[in-house]
ROKE-189139 format. One line per 3 residues: number of its first residue (from 1); their letters; for each residue x, y negated, z of C-alpha. Coordinates in Angstrom, 2 decimals. Layout:
N
NUM) a) X:Y:Z | ...
//
This chain:
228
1) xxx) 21.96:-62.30:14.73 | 20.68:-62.95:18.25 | 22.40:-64.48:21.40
4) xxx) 21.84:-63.63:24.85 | 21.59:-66.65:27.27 | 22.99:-65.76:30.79
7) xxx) 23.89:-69.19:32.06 | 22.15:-68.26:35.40 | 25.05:-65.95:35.95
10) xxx) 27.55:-68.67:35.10 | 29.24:-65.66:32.14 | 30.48:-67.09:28.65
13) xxx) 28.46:-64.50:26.48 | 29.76:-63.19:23.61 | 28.23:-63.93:19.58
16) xxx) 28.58:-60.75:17.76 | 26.82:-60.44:14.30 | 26.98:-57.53:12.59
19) xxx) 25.75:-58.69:9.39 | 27.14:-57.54:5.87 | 26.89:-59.09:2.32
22) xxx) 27.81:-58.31:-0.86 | 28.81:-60.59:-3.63 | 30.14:-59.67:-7.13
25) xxx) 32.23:-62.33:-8.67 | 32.39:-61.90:-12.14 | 36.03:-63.15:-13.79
28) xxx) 35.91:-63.18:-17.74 | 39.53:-63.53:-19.35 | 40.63:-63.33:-23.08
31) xxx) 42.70:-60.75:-23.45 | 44.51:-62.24:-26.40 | 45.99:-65.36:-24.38
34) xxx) 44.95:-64.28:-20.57 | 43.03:-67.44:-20.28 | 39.79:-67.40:-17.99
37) xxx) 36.45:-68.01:-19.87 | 34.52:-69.94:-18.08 | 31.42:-70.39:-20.50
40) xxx) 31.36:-67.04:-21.47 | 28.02:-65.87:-20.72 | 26.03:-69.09:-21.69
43) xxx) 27.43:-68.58:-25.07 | 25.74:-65.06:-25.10 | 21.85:-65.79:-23.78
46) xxx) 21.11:-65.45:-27.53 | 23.21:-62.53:-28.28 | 23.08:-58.87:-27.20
49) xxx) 26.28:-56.82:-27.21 | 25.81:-53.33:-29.53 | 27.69:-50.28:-27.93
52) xxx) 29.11:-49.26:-31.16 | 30.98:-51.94:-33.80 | 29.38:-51.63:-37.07
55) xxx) 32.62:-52.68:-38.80 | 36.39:-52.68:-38.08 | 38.52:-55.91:-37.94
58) xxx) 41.90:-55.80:-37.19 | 42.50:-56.50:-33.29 | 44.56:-59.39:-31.70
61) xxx) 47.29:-58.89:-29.70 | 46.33:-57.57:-26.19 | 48.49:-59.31:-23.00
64) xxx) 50.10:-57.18:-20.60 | 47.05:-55.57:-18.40 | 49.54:-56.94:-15.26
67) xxx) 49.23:-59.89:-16.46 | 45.43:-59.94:-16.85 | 44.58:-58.34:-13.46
70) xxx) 46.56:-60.21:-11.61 | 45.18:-63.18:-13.33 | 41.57:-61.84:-12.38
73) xxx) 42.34:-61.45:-8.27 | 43.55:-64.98:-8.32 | 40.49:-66.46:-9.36
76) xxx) 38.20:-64.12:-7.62 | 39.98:-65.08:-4.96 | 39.32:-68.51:-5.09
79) xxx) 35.48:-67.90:-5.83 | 35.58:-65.78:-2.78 | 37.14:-68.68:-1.05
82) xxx) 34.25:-71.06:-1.20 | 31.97:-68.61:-0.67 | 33.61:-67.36:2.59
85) xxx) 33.63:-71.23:3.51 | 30.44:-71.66:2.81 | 29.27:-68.76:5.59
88) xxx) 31.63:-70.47:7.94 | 29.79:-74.01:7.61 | 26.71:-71.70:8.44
91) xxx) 28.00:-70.63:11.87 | 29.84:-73.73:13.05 | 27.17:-75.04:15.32
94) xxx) 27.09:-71.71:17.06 | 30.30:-71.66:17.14 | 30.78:-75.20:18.84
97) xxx) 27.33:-74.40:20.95 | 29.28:-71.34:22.57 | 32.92:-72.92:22.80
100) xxx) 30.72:-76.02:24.89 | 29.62:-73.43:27.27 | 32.62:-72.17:28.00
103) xxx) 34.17:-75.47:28.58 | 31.62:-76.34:31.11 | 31.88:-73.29:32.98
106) xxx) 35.76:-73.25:33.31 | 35.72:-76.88:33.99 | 33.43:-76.33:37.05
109) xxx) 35.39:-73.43:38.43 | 38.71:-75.31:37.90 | 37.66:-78.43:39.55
112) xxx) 36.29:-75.93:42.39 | 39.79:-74.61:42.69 | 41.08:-77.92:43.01
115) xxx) 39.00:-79.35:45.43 | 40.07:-76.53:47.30 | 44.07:-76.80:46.88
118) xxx) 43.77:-80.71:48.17 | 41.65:-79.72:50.94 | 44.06:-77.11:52.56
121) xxx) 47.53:-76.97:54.04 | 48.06:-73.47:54.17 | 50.79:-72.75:51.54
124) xxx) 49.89:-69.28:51.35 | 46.14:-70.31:50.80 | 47.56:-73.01:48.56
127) xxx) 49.98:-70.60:46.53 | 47.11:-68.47:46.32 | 44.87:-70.82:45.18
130) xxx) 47.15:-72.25:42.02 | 47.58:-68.42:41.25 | 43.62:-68.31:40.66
133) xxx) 43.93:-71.41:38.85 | 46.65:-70.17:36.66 | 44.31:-66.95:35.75
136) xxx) 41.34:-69.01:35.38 | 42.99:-71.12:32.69 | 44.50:-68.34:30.84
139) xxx) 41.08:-66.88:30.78 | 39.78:-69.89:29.12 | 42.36:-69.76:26.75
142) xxx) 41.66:-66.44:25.60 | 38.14:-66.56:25.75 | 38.35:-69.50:23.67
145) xxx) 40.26:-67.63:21.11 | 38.28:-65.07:21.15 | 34.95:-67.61:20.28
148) xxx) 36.85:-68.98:17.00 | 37.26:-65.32:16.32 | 34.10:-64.27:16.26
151) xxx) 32.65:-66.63:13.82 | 35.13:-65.70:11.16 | 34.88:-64.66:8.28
154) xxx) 36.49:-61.07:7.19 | 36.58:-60.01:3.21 | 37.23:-57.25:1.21
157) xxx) 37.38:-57.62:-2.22 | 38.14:-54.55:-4.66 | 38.18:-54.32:-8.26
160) xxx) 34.22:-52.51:-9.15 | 34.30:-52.21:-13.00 | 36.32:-53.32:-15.89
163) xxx) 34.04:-54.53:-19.29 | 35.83:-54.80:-22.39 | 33.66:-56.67:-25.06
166) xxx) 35.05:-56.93:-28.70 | 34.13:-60.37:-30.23 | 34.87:-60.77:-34.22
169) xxx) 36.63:-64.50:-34.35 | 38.74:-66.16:-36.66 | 42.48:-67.26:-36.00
172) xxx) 42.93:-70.96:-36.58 | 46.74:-72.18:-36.94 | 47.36:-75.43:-35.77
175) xxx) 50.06:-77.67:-36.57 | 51.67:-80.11:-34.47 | 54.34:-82.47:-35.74
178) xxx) 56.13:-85.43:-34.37 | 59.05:-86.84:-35.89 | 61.34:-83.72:-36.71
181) xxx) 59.58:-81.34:-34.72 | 56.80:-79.05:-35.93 | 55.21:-76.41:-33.48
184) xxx) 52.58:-74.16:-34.92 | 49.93:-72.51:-32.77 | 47.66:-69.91:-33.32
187) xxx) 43.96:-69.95:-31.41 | 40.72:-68.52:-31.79 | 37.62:-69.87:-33.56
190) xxx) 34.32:-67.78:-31.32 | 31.42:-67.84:-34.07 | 29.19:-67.33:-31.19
193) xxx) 29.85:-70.40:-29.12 | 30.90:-72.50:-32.06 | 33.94:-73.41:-30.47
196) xxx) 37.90:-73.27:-30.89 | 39.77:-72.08:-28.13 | 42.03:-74.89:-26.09
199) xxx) 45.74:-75.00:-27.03 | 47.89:-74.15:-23.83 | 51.00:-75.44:-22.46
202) xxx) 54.51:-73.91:-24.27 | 55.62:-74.30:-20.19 | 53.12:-73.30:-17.60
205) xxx) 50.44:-71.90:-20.17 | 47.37:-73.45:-18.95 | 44.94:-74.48:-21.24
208) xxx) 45.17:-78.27:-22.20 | 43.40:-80.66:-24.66 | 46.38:-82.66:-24.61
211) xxx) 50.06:-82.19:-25.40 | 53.18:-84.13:-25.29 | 56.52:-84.32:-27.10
214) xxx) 59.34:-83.14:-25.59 | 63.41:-81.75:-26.55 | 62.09:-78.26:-27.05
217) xxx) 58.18:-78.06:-28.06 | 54.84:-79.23:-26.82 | 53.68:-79.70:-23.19
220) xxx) 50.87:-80.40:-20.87 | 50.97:-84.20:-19.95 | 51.93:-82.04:-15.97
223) xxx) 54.59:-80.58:-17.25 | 55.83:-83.49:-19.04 | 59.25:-85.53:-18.00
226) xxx) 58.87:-88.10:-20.33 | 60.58:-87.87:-24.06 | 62.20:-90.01:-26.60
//
């Protein structure tokens, strides 16, 4: 990045930076349930993957590939999010250090333009003059613009590779009864991280570690209206 200085010459100079990076943001869903795993790689620092299974299981039932991709933009998206805010935070006192410059040199020429208008009485001069003043201030305007512009942040994000890793687990039925309602659901026990996967709503089918009552099954206590 480099900026030129040319206040001598009284010229807002443009910030131009050319510079590229690359990030790869790494989205890991089950694609049983379409549920992001967030923990996925710490579970596997003791674990390599084999390119071959040694044995056949039978496989669980595999969501719509829609579902799942769509699934995967939205939270690269987000992760791209902060990171594009994060380059922003970066360039904010360059930004604000150029849009100041600008400021002071319109300011001067506009109060030089004025000065002039209330020292003449030539209307022709005069109509003249608030002509120039119009121009100067749409100048500023888009010059401005152009500033906030510059020190954005454009991003392309594109799908690079698709990994498919086979994990043997265990299905776990859970059931859930309160007073004459019983609601059976089936998750995953993952040998390899010891755990058993979260429960998700029956309405909005996030994952939830609580669940509520209601007319027609079991719900997040979000989705919940209350239930007697």
């Amino acid at each position: 990045m480099r900026v030129i200085d040319r206040t001598r010459d009284k010229v807002p100079v443009p910030f131009r930076s050319h510079e590229k990076s690359e990030e790869v943001v790494t989205v890991v869903l089950n694609g049983s349930n379409g549920q992001v795993q967030t923990n996925f790689f710490e579970a596997w620092e003791e674990n390599i993957p084999a390119e071959e299974r040694e044995y056949s299981l039978t496989r669980a039932k595999l969501s719509p590939l829609e579902g799942l991709y769509q699934t995967a933009c939205r939270n690269a998206e987000q992760a791209t999010q902060i990171w594009a805010e994060k380059i922003m935070t970066q360039g904010t006192w360059q930004k604000e250090k150029e849009l100041a410059k600008i400021a002071g040199y319109y300011d001067e020429l506009a109060a030089e333009i004025h000065k002039k208008l209330t020292g003449t009485g030539d209307l022709k001069k005069k109509a003249r003059l608030e002509q120039q003043l119009s121009a100067t201030l749409a100048d500023r305007e888009r010059r401005e613009k152009d500033a906030v512009e510059r020190y954005g942040v454009e991003v392309d994000i594109r799908l690079d590779h698709v990994v498919a890793y086979y994990i043997p687990c265990l299905w776990v039925k859970l059931e859930l009864a309160h007073k004459d309602q019983v609601r059976t659901f089936t998750v995953f026990y993952n040998p390899l991280s010891t755990e058993i996967e979260t429960p998700v709503c029956e309405r909005c089918g996030r994952q939830t570690i609580s669940l509520v009552p209601e007319h027609d099954g079991f719900v997040c206590p979000e989705c919940s209206v209350g239930w007697n």
